[in-house]
C-alpha positions in Angstrom: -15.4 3.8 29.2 -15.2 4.6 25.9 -15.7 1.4 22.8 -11.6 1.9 20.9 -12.4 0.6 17.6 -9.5 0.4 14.9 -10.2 -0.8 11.8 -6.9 -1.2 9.6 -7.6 -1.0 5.9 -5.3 -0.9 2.5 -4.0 1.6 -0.3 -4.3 -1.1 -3.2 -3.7 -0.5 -7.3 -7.0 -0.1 -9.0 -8.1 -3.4 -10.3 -9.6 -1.7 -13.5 -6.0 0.0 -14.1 -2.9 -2.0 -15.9 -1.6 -3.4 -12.7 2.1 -4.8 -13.3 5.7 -5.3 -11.4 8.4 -3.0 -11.0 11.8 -4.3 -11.7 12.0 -5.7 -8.4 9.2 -8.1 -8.7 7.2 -5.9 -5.9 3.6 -3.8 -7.2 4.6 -0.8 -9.4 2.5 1.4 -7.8 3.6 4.4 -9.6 2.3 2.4 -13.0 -2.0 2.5 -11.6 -4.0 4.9 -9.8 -4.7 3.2 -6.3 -7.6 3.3 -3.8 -8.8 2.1 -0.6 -9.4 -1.4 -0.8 -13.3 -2.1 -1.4 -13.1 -4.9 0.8 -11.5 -2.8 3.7 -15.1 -0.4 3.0 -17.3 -3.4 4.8 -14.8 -2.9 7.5 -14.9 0.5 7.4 -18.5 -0.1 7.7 -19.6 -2.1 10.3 -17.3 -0.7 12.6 -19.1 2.5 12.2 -22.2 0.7 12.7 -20.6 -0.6 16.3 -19.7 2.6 17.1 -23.6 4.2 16.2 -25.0 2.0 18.3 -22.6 2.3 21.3 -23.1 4.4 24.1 -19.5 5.8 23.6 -17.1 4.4 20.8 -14.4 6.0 18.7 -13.1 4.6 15.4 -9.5 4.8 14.2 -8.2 3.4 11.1 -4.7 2.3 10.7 -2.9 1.9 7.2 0.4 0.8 6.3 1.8 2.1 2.6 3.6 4.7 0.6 2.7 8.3 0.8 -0.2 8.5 -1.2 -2.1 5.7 1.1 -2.9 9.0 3.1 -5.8 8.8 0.3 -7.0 5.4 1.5 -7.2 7.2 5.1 -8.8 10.0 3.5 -12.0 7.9 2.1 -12.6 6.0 6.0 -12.5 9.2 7.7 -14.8 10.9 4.9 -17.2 7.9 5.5 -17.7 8.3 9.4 -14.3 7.5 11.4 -12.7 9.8 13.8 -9.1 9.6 13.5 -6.4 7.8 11.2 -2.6 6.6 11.6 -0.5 6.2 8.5 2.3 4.4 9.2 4.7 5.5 6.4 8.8 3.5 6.2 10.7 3.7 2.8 12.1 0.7 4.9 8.8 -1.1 4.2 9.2 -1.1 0.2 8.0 -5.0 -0.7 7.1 -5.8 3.3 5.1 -9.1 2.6 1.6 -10.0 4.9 4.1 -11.8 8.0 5.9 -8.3 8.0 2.4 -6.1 7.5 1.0 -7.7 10.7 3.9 -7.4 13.0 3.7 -3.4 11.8 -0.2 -3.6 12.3 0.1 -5.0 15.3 2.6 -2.2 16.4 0.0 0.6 15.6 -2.5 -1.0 16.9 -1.2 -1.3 20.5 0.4 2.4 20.0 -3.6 3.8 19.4 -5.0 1.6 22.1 -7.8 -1.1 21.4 -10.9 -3.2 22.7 -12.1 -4.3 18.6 -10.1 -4.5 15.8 -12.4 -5.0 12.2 -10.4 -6.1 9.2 -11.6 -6.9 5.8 -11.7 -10.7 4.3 -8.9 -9.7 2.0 -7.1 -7.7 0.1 -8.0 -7.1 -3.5 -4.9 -7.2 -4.7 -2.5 -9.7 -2.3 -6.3 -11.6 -1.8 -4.8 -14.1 0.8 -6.7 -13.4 3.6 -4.5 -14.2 6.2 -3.8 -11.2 8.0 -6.7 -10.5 10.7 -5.1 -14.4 12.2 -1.6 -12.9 11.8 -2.6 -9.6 13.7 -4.7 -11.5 16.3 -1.5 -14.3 17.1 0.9 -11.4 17.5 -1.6 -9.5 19.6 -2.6 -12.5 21.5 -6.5 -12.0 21.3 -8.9 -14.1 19.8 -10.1 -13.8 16.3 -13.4 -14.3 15.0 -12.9 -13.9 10.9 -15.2 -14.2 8.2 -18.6 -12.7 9.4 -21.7 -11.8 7.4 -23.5 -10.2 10.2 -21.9 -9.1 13.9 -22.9 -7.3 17.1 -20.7 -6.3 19.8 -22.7 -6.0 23.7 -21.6 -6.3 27.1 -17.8 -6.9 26.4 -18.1 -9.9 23.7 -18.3 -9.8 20.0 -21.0 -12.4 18.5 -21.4 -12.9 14.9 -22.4 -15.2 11.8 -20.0 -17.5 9.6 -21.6 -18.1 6.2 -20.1 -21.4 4.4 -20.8 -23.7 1.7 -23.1 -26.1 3.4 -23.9 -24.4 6.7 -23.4 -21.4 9.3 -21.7 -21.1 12.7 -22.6 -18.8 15.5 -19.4 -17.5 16.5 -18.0 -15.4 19.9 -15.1 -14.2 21.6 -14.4 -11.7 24.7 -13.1 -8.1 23.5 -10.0 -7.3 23.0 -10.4 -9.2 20.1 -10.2 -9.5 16.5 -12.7 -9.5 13.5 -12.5 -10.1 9.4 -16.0 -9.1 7.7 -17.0 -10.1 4.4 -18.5 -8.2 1.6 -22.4 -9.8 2.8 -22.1 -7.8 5.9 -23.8 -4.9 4.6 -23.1 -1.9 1.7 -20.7 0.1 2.7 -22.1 3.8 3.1 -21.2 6.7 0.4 -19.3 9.6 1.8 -21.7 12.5 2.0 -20.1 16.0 1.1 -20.5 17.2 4.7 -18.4 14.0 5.3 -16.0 14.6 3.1 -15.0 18.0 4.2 -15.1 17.3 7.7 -12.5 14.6 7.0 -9.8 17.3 6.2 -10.2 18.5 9.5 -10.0 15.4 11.2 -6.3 14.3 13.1 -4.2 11.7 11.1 -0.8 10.7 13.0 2.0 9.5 10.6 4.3 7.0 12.2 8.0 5.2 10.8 9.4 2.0 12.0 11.5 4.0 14.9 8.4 4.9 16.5 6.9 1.5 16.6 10.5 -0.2 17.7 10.6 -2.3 14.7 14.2 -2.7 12.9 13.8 -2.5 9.3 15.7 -6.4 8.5 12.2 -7.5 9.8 10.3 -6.1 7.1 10.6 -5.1 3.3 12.2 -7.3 0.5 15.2 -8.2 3.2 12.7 -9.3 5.9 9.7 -10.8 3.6 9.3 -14.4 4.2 7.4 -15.0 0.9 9.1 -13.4 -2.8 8.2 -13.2 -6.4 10.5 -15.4 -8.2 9.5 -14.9 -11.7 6.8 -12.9 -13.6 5.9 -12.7 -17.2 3.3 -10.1 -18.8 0.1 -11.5 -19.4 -0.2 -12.4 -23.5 -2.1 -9.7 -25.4 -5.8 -10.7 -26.2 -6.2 -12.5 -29.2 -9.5 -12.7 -31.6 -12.1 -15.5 -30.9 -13.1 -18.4 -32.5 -16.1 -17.4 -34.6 -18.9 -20.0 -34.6 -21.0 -19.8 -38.4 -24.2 -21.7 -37.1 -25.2 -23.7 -40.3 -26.8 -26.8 -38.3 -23.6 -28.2 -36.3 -23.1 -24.7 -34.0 -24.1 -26.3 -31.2 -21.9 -29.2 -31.5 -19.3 -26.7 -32.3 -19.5 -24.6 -29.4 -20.0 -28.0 -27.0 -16.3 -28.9 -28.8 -14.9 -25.7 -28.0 -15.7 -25.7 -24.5 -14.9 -29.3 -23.5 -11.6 -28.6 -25.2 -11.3 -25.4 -22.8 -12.1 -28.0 -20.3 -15.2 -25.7 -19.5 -17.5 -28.5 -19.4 
């Protein structure tokens, strides 16, 4: 029987770009150039790596976002996976992470699973909770925050790097896994890759089609908000240090009073 891996990965703003809100205190996407989410790549990644050294395995990757998220998609399947569902709602405008993972858990039981791979976070929410959320509302276990992993005879096994030690972790598939960004480089899309993606099946899905009502998710349903926002100050010019004996002592002043040090 064959290994069902999904892998669901993020359309995020460009963190080089001038990322700012729209006038409902939600990501003004149309303001930045967006992207898959680098930390979804390890995903994207090591699930391929499951999948190479599986007797049989396919990979699916699952996104939720606007209509250019398709992009996101684009990249995962360009780097290895077979298939892709964009699950695409003008419903979900401003759907928070609680929200995200009851649609993510949708799509995933709609493809079919035995592994799901997230990433750690997000890079531009970066709260990490989802792959718990998604694992709760599927009811499978979750083994999050791995540096290495293998996946043999039904069980995934793996390594939790922390400050002052390591765990050996496992769980019995279905289950679900967060990866970190020392799991391994994600691979480069080669140009065969790249064109082959174009051929490759990606299934667009709305909230009808997953049974979910759209007062669970978006602004209406979110269980978190943004309040109040105010535009970051423009950069001002340093404090120049003339070194005439006391620049040391200077700079040592400077950054106790930045409470550097």
């Amino acid at each position: 029987m064959s290994l069902r891996i999904v892998v669901c990965v993020k359309y995020v703003p460009d963190a080089t770009g001038d990322r700012q809100f729209a006038d409902d205190l939600t990501t003004d996407r149309d303001a930045v150039d967006g992207l898959l989410s680098e930390l979804d790549e390890y995903a994207v990644e090591q699930a391929l790596q499951i999948a190479e050294n599986a007797d049989d395995a396919e990979v699916t990757v699952v996104t939720v976002g606007p209509e250019d998220a398709n992009d996101a998609l684009r990249k995962a399947l360009s780097m290895g996976a077979d298939k892709a569902v964009h699950v695409e709602d003008d419903d979900l405008h401003g759907t928070d992470a609680v929200g995200t993972s009851l649609v993510l858990a949708k799509a995933v039981e709609h493809v079919g699973y035995d592994l799901v791979v997230c990433g750690m976070a997000s890079t531009d929410g970066v709260m990490g909770v989802l792959p718990a959320m998604l694992a709760e509302r599927l009811g499978v276990p979750q083994v999050t925050l791995l540096s290495e992993l293998s996946v043999a005879d039904g069980t995934v096994s793996g390594r939790r790097d922390g400050d002052t030690a390591s765990e050996q972790l496992q769980a019995a598939l279905p289950a679900v896994i967060s990866v970190t960004d020392q799991s391994g480089e994600a691979r480069y899309p080669s140009f065969k890759g790249i064109m082959a993606a174009k051929k490759k099946p990606v299934e667009s899905l709305d909230l009808d089609d997953l049974g979910i009502d759209a007062e669970e998710v978006g602004l209406e349903g979110a269980w978190t908000a943004v309040e109040d926002a105010t535009k970051r100050p423009p950069r001002t010019a340093g404090e120049i240090v003339t070194d005439e004996g006391e620049g040391g002592k200077q700079l040592a002043a400077f950054l106790a009073g930045q409470k550097f040090i």
